[in-house]
C-alpha positions in Angstrom: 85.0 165.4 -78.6 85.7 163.7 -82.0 84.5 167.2 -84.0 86.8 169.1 -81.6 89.6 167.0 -83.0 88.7 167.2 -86.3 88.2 171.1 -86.3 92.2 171.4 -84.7 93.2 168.7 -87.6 91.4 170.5 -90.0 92.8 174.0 -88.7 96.3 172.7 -88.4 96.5 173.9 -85.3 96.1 177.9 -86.3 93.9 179.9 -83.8 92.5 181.9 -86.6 92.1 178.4 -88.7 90.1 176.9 -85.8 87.3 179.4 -86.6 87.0 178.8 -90.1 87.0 175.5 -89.6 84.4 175.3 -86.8 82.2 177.1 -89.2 82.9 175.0 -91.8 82.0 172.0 -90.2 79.2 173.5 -88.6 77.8 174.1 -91.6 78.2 170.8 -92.6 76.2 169.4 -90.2 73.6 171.4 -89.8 73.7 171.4 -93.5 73.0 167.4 -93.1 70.8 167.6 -90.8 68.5 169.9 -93.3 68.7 167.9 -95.5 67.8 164.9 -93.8 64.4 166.8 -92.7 63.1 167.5 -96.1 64.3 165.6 -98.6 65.5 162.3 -96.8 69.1 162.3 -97.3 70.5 160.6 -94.6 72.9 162.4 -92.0 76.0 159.9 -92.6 76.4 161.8 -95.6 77.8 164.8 -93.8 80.4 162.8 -91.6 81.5 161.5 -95.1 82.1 165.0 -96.4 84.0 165.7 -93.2 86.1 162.6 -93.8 87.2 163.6 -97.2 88.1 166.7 -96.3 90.2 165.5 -93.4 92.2 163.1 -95.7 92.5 166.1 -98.2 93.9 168.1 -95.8 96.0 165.4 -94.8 97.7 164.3 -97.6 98.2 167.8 -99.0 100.2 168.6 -95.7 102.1 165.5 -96.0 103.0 166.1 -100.3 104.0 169.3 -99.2 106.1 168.5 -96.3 107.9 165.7 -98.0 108.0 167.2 -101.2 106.8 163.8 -103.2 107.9 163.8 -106.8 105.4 162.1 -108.9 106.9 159.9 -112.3 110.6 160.7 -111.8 
């Protein structure tokens, strides 16, 4: 449920985006998981990485949509 919703955020609701973004993320935690097996990484680290790049994604939509002047 909670990677569904992150795949539309992260898609911005595109059809087209929604299949980069499923890839993307399930690269990410297969990725994790991986990584976890053989060198010991733990698998939190990938719902970090998802995390940042939701709040990326976020706050790039809302500079742009606001047009936020930095200094002025």
């Amino acid at each position: 449920g909670y990677t569904g919703i992150a795949v539309a955020m992260l898609a911005q609701l595109k059809p087209i985006g929604v299949i980069f973004s499923a890839i993307f993320m399930a690269g990410v935690y297969v990725g994790a998981d991986a990584m976890s097996r053989s060198v010991g990484i733990p698998n939190y680290i990938a719902d970090v990485l998802v995390a940042v790049s939701l709040l990326a994604i976020l706050v790039s939509s809302m500079l742009t949509r606001y047009k936020l002047v930095w200094g002025k």
